[in-house]
mmCIF file of the N, C-alpha and C atoms, coordinates in Angstrom:
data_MODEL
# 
_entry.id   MODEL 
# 
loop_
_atom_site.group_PDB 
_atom_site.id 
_atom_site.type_symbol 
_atom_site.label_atom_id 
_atom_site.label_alt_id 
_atom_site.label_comp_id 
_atom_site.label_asym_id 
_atom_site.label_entity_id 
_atom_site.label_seq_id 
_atom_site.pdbx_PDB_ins_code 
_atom_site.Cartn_x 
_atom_site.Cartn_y 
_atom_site.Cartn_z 
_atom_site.occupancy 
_atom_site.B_iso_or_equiv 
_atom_site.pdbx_formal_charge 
_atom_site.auth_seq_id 
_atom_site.auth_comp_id 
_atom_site.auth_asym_id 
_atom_site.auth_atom_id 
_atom_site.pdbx_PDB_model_num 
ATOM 1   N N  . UNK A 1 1  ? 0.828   -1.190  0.000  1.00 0.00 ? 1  UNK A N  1 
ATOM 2   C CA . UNK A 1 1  ? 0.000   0.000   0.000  1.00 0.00 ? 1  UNK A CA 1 
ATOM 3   C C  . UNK A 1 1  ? 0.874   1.257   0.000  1.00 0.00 ? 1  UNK A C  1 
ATOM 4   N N  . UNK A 1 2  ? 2.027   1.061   0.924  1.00 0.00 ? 2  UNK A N  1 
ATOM 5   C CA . UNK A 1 2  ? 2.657   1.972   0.717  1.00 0.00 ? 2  UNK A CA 1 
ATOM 6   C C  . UNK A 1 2  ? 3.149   2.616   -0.602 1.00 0.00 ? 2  UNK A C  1 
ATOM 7   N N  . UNK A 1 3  ? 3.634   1.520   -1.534 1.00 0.00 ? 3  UNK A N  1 
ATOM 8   C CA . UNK A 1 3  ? 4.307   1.958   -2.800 1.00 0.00 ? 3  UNK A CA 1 
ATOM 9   C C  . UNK A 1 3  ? 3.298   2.322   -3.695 1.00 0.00 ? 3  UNK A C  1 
ATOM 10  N N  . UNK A 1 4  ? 1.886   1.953   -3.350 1.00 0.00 ? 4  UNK A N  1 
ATOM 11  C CA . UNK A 1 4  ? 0.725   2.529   -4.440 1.00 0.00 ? 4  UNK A CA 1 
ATOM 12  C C  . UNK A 1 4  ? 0.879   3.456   -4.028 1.00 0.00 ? 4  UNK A C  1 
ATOM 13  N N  . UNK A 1 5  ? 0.602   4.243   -3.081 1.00 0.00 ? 5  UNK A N  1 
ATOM 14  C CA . UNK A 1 5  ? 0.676   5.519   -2.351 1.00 0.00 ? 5  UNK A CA 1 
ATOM 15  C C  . UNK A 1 5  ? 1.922   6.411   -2.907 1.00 0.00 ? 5  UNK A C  1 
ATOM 16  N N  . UNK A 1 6  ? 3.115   5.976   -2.968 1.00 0.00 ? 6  UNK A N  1 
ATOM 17  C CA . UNK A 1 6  ? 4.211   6.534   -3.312 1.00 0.00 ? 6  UNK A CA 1 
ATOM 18  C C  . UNK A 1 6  ? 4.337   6.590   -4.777 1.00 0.00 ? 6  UNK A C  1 
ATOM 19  N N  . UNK A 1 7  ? 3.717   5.698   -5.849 1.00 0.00 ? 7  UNK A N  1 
ATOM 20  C CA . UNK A 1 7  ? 3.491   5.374   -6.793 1.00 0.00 ? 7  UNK A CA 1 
ATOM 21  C C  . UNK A 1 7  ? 2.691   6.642   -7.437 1.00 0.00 ? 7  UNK A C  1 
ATOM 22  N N  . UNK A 1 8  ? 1.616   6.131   -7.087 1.00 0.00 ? 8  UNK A N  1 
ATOM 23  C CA . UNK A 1 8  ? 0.283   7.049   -7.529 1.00 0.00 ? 8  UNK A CA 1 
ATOM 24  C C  . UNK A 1 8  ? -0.005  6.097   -8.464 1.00 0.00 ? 8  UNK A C  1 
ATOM 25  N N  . UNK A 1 9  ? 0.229   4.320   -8.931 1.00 0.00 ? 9  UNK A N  1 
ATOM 26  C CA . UNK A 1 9  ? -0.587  3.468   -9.574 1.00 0.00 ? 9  UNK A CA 1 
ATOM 27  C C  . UNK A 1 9  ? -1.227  2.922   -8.443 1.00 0.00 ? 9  UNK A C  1 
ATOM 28  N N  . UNK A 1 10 ? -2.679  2.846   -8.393 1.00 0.00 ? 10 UNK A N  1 
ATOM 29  C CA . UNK A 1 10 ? -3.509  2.925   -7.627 1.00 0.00 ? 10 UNK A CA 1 
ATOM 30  C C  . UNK A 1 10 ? -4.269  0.952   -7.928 1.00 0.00 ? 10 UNK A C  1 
ATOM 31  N N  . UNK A 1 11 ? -3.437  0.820   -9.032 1.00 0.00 ? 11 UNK A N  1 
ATOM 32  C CA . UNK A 1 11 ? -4.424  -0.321  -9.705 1.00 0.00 ? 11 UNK A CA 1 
ATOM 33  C C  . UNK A 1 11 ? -3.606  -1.661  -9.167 1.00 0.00 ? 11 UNK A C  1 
ATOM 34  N N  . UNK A 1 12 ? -2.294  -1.547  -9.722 1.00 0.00 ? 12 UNK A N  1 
ATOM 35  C CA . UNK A 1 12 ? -1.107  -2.743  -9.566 1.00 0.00 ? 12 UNK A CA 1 
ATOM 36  C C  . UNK A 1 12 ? -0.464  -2.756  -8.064 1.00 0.00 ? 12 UNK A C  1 
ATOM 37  N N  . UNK A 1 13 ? -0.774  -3.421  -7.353 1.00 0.00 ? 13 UNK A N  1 
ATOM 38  C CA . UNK A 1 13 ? -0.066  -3.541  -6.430 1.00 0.00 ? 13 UNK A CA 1 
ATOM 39  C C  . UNK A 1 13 ? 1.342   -4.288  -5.984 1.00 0.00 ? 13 UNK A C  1 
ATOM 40  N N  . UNK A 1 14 ? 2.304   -3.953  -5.533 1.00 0.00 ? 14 UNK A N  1 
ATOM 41  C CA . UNK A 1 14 ? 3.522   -4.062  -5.461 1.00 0.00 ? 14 UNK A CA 1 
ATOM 42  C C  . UNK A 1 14 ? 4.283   -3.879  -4.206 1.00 0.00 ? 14 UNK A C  1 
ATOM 43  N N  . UNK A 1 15 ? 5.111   -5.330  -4.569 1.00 0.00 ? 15 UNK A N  1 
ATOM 44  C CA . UNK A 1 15 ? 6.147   -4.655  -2.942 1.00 0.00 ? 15 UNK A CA 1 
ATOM 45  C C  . UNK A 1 15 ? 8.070   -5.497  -3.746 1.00 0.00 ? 15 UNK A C  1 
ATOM 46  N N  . UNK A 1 16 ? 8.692   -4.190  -2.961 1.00 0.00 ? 16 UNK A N  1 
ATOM 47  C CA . UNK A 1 16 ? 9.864   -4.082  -3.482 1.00 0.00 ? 16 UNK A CA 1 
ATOM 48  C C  . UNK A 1 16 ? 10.230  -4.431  -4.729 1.00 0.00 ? 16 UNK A C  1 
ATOM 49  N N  . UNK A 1 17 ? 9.292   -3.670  -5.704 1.00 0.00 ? 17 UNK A N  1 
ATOM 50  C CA . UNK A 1 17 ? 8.988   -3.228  -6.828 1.00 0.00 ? 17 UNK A CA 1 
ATOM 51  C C  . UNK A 1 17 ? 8.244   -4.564  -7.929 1.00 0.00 ? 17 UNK A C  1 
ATOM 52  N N  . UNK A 1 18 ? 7.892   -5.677  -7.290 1.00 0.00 ? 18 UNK A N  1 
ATOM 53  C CA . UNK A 1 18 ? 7.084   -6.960  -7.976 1.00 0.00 ? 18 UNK A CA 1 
ATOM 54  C C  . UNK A 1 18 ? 6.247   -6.536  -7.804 1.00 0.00 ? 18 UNK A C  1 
ATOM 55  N N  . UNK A 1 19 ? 5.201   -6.789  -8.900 1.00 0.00 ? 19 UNK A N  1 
ATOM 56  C CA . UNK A 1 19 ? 4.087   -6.991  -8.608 1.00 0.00 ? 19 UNK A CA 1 
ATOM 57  C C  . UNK A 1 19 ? 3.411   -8.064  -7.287 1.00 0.00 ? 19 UNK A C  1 
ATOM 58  N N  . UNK A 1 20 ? 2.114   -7.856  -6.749 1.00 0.00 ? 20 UNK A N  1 
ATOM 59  C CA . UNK A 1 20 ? 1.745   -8.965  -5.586 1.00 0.00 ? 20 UNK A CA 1 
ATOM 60  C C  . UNK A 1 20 ? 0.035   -8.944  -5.676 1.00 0.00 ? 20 UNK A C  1 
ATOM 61  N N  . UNK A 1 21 ? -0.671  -9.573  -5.950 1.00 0.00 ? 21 UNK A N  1 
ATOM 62  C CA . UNK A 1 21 ? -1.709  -9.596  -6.147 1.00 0.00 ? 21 UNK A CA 1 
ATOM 63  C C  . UNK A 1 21 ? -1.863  -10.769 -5.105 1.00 0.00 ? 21 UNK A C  1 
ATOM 64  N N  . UNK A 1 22 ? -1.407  -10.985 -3.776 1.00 0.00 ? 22 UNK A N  1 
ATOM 65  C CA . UNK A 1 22 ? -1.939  -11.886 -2.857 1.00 0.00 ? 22 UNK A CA 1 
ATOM 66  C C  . UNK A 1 22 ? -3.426  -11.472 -2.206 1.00 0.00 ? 22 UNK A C  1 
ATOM 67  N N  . UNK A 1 23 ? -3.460  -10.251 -2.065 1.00 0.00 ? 23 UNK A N  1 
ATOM 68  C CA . UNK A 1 23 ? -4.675  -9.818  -1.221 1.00 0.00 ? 23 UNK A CA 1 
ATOM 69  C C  . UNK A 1 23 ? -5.628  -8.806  -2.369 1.00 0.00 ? 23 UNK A C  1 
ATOM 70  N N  . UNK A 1 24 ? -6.655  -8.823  -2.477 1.00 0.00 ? 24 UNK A N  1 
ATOM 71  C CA . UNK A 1 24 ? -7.695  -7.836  -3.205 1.00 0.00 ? 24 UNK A CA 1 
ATOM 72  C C  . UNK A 1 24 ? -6.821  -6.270  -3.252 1.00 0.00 ? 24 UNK A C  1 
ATOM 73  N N  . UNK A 1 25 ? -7.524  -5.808  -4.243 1.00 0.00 ? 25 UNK A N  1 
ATOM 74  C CA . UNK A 1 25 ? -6.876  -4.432  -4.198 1.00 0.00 ? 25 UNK A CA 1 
ATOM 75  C C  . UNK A 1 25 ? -8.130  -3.201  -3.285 1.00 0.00 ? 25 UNK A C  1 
ATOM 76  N N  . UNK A 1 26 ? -8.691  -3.768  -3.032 1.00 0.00 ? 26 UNK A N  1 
ATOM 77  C CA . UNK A 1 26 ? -9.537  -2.989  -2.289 1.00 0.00 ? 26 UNK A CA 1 
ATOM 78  C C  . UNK A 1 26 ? -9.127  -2.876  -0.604 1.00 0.00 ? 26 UNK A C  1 
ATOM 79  N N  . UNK A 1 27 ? -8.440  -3.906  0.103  1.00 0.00 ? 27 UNK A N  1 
ATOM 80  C CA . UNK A 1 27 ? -7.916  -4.185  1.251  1.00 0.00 ? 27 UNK A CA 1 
ATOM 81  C C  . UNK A 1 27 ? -6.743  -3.169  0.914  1.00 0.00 ? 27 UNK A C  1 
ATOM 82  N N  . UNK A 1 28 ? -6.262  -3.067  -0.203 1.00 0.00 ? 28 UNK A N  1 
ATOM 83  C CA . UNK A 1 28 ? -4.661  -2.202  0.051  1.00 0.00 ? 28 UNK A CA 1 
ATOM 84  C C  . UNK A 1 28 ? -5.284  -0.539  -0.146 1.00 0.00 ? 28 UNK A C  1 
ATOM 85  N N  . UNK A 1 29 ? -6.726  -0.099  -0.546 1.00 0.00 ? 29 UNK A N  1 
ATOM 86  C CA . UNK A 1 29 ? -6.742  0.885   -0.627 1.00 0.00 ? 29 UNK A CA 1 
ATOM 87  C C  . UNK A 1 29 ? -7.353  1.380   0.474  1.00 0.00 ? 29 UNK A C  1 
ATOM 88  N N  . UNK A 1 30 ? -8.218  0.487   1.447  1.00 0.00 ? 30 UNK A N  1 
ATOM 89  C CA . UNK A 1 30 ? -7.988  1.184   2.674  1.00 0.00 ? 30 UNK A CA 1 
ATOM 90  C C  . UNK A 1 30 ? -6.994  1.173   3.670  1.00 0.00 ? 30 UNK A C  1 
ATOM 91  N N  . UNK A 1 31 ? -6.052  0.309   3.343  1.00 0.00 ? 31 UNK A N  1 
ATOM 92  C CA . UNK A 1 31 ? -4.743  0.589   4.273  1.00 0.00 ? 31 UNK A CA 1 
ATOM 93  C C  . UNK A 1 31 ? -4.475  2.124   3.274  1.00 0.00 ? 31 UNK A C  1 
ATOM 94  N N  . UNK A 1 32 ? -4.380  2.643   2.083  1.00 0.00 ? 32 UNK A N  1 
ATOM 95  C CA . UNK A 1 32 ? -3.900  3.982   1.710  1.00 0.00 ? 32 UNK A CA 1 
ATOM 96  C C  . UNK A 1 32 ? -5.264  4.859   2.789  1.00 0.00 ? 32 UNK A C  1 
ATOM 97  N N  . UNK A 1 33 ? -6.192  4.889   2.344  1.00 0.00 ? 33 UNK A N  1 
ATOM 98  C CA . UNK A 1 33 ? -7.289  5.589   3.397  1.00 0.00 ? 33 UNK A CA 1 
ATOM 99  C C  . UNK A 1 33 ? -6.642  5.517   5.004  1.00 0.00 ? 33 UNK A C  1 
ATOM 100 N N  . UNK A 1 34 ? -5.731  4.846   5.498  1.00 0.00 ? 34 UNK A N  1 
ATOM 101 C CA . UNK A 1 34 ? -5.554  4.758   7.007  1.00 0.00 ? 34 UNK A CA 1 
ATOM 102 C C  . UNK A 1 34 ? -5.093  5.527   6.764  1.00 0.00 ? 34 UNK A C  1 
ATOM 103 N N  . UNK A 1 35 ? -3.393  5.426   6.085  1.00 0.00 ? 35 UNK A N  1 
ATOM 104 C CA . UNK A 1 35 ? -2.171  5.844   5.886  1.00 0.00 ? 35 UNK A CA 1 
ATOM 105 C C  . UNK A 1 35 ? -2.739  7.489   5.798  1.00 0.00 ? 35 UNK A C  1 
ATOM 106 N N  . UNK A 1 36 ? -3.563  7.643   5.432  1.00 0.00 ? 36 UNK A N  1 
ATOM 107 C CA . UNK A 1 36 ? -4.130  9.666   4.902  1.00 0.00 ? 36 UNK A CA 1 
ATOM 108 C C  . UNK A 1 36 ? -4.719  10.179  6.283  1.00 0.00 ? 36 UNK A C  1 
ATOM 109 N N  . UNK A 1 37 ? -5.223  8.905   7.026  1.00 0.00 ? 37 UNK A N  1 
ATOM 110 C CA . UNK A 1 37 ? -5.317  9.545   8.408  1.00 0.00 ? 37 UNK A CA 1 
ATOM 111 C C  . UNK A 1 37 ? -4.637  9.276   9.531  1.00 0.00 ? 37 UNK A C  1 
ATOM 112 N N  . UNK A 1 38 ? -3.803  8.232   9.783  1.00 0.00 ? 38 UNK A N  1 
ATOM 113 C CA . UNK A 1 38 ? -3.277  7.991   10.883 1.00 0.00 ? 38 UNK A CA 1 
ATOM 114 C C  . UNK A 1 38 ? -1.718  8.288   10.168 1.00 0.00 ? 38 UNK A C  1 
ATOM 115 N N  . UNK A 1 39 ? -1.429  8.335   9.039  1.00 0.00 ? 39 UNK A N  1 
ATOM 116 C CA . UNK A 1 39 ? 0.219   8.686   9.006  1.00 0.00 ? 39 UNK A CA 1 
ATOM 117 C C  . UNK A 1 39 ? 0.880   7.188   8.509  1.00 0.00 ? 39 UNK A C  1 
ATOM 118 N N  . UNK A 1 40 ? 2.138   6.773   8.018  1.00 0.00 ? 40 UNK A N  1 
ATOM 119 C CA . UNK A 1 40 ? 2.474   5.783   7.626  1.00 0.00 ? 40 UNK A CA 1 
ATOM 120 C C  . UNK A 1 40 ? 2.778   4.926   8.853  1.00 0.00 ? 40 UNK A C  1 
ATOM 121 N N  . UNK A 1 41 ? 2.671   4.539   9.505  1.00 0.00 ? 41 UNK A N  1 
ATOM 122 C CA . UNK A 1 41 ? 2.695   4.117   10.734 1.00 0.00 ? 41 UNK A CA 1 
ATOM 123 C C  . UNK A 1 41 ? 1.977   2.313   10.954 1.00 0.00 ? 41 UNK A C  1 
ATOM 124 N N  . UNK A 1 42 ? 2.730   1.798   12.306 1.00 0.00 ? 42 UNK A N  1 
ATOM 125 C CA . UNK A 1 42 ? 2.360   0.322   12.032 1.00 0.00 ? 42 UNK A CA 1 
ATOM 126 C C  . UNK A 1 42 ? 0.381   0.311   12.495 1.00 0.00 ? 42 UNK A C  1 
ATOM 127 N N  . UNK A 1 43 ? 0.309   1.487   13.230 1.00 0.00 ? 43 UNK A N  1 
ATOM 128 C CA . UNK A 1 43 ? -1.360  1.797   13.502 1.00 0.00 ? 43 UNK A CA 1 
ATOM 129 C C  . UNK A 1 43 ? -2.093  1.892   12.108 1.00 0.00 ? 43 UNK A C  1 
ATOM 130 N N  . UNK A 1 44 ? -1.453  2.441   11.026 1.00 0.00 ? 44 UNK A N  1 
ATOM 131 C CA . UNK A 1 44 ? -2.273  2.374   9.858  1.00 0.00 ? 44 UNK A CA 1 
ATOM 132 C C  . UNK A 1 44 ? -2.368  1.623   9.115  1.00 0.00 ? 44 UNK A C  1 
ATOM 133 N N  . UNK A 1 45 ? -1.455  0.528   9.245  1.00 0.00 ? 45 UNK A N  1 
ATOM 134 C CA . UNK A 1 45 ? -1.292  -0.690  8.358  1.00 0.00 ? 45 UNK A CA 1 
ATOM 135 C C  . UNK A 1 45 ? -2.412  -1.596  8.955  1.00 0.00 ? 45 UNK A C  1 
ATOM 136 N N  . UNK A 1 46 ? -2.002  -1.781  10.454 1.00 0.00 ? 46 UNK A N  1 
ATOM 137 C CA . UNK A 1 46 ? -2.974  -2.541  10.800 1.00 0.00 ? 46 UNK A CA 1 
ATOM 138 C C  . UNK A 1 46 ? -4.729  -2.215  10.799 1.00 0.00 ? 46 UNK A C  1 
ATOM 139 N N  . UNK A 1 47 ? -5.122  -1.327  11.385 1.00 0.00 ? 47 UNK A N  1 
ATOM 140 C CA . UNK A 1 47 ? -6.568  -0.457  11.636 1.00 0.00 ? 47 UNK A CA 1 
ATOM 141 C C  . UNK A 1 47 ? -7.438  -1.448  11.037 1.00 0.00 ? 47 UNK A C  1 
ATOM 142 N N  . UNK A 1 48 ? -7.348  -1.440  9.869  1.00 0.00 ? 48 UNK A N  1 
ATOM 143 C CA . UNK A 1 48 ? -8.885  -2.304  9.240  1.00 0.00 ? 48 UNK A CA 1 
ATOM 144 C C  . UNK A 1 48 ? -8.655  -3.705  9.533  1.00 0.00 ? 48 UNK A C  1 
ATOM 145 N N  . UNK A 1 49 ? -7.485  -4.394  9.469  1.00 0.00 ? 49 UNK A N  1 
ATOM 146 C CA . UNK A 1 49 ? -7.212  -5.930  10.125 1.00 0.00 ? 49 UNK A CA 1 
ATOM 147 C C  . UNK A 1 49 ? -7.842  -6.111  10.891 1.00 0.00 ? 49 UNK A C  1 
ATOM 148 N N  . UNK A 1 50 ? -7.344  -5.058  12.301 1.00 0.00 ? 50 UNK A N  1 
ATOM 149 C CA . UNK A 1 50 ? -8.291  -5.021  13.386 1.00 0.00 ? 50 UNK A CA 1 
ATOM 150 C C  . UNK A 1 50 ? -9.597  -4.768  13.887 1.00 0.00 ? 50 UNK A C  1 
ATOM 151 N N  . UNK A 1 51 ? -10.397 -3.537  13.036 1.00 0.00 ? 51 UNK A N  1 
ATOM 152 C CA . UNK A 1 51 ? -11.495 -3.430  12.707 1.00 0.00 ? 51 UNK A CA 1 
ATOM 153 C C  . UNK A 1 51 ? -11.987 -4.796  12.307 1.00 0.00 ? 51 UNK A C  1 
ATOM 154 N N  . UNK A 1 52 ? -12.173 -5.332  11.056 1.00 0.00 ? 52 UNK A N  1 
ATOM 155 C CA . UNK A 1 52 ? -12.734 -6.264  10.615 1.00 0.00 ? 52 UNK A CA 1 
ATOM 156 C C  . UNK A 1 52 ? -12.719 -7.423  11.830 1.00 0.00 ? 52 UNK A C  1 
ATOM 157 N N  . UNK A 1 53 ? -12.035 -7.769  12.643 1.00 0.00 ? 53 UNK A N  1 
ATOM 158 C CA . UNK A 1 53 ? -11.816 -8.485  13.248 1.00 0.00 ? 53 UNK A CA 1 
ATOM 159 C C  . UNK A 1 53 ? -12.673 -8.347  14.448 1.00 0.00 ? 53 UNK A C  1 
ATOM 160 N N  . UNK A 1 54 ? -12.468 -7.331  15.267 1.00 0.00 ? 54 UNK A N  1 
ATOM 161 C CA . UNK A 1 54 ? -13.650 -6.902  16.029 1.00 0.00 ? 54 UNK A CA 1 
ATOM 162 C C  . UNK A 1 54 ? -14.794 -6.528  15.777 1.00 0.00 ? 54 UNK A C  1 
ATOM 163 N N  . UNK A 1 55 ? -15.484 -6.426  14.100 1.00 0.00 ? 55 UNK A N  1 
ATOM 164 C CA . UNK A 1 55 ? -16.653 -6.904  13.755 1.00 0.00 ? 55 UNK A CA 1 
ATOM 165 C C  . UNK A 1 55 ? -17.053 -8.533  14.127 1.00 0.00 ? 55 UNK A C  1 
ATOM 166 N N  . UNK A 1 56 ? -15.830 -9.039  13.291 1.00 0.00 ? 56 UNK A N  1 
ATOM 167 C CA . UNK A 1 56 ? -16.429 -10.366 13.435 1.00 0.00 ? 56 UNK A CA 1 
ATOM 168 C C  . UNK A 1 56 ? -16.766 -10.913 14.708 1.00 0.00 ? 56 UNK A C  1 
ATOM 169 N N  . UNK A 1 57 ? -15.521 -10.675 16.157 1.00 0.00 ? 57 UNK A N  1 
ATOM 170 C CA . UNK A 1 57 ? -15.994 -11.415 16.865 1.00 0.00 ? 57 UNK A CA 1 
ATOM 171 C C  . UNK A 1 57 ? -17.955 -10.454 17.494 1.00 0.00 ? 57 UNK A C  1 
ATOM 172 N N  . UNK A 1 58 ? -18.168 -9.632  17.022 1.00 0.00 ? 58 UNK A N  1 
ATOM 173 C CA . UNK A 1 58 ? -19.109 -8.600  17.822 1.00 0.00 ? 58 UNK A CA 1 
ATOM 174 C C  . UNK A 1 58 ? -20.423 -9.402  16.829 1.00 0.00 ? 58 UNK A C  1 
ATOM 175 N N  . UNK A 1 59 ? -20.004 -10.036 15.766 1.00 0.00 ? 59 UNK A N  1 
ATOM 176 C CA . UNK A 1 59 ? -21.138 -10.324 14.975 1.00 0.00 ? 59 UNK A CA 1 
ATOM 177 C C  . UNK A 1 59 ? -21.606 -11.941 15.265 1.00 0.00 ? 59 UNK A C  1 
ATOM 178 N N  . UNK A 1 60 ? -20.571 -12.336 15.655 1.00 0.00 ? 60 UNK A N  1 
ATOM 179 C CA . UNK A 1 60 ? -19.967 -14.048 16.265 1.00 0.00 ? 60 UNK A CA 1 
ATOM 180 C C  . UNK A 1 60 ? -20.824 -14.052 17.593 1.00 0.00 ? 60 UNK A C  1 
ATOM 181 N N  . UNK A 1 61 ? -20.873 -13.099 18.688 1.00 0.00 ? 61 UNK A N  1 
ATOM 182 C CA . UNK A 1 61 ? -21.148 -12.437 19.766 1.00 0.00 ? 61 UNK A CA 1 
ATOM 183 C C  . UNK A 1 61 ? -23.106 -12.401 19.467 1.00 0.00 ? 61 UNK A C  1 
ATOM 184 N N  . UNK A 1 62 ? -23.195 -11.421 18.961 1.00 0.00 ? 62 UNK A N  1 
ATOM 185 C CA . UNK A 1 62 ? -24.777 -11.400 18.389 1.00 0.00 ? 62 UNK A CA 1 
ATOM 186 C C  . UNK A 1 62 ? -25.447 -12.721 17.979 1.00 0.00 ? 62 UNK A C  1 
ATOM 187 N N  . UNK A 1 63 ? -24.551 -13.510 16.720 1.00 0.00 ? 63 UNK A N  1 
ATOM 188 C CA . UNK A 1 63 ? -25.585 -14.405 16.386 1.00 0.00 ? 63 UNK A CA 1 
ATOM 189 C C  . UNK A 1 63 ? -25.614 -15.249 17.476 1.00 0.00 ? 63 UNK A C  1 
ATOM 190 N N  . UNK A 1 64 ? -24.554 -15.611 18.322 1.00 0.00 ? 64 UNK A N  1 
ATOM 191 C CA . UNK A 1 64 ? -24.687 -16.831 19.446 1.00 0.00 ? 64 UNK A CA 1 
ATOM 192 C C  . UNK A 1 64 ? -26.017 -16.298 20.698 1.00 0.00 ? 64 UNK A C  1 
ATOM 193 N N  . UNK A 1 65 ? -25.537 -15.036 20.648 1.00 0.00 ? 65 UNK A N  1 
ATOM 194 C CA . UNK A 1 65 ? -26.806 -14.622 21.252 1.00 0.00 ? 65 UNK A CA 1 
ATOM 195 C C  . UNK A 1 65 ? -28.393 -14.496 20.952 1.00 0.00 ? 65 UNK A C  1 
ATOM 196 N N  . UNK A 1 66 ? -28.617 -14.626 19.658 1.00 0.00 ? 66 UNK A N  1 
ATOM 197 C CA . UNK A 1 66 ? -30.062 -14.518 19.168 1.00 0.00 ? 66 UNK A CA 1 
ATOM 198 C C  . UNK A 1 66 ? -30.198 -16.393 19.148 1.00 0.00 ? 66 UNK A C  1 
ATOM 199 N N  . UNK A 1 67 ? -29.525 -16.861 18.222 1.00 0.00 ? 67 UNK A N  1 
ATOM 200 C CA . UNK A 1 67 ? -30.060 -18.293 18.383 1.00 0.00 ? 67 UNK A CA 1 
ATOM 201 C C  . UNK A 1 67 ? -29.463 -19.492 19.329 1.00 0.00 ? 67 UNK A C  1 
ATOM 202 N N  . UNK A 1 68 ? -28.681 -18.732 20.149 1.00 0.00 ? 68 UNK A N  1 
ATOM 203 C CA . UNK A 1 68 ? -28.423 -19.955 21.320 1.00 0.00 ? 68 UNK A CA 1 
ATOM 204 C C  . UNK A 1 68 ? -28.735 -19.196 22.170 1.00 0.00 ? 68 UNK A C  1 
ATOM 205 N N  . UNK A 1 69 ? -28.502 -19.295 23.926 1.00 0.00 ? 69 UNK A N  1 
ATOM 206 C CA . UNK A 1 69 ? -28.976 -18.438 24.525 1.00 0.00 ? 69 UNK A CA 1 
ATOM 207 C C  . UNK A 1 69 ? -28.041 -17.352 25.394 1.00 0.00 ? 69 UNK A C  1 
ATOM 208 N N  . UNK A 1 70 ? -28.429 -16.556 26.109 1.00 0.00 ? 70 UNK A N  1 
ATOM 209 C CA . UNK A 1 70 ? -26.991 -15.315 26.068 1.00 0.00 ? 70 UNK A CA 1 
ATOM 210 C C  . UNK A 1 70 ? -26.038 -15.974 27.152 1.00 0.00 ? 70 UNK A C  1 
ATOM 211 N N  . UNK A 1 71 ? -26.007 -16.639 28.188 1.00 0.00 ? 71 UNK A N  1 
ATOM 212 C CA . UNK A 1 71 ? -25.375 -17.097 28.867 1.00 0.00 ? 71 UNK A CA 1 
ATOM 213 C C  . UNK A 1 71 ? -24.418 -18.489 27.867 1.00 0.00 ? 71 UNK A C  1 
ATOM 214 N N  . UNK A 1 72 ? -24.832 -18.702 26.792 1.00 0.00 ? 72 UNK A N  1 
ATOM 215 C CA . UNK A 1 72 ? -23.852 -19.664 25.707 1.00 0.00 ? 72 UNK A CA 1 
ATOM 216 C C  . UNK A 1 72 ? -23.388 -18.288 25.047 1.00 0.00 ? 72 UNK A C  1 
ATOM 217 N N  . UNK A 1 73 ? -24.051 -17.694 24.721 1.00 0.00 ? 73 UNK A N  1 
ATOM 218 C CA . UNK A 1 73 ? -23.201 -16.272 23.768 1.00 0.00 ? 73 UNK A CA 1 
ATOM 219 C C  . UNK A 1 73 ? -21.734 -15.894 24.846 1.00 0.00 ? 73 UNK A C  1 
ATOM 220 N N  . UNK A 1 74 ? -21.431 -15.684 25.882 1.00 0.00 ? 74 UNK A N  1 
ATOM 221 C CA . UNK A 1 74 ? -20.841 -14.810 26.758 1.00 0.00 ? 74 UNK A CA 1 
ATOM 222 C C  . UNK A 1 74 ? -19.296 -16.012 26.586 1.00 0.00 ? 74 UNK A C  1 
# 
């Protein structure tokens, strides 16, 4: 994300100048969206990892709670 950023090719993603198409290009453009607010930093790389992640367990959390009962949710 960084080198799209430094780049300004927004499309090809790359690290130490290969191409890398391991992860969607949509995951590397909100690590650029962190990077514009938190700064290049290991907080901006990570942010949405972690986000997404504390959706899931909060959504993991909910469904155990609607169809099992909340004392199995906890």
């Amino acid at each position: 994300a960084r080198e799209m950023l430094e780049t300004g090719d927004w499309i090809t993603p790359r690290f130490n100048g290969q191409t890398r198409f391991d992860k969607p290009v949509l995951f590397y453009w909100l690590i650029i969206l962190a990077y514009r607010v938190f700064g290049i930093t290991e907080f901006g790389v990570r942010f949405w990892s972690a986000t997404a992640a504390v959706a899931l367990v909060a959504l993991v959390a909910l469904a155990a709670r609607r169809w099992l009962r909340p004392p199995a949710a906890r």
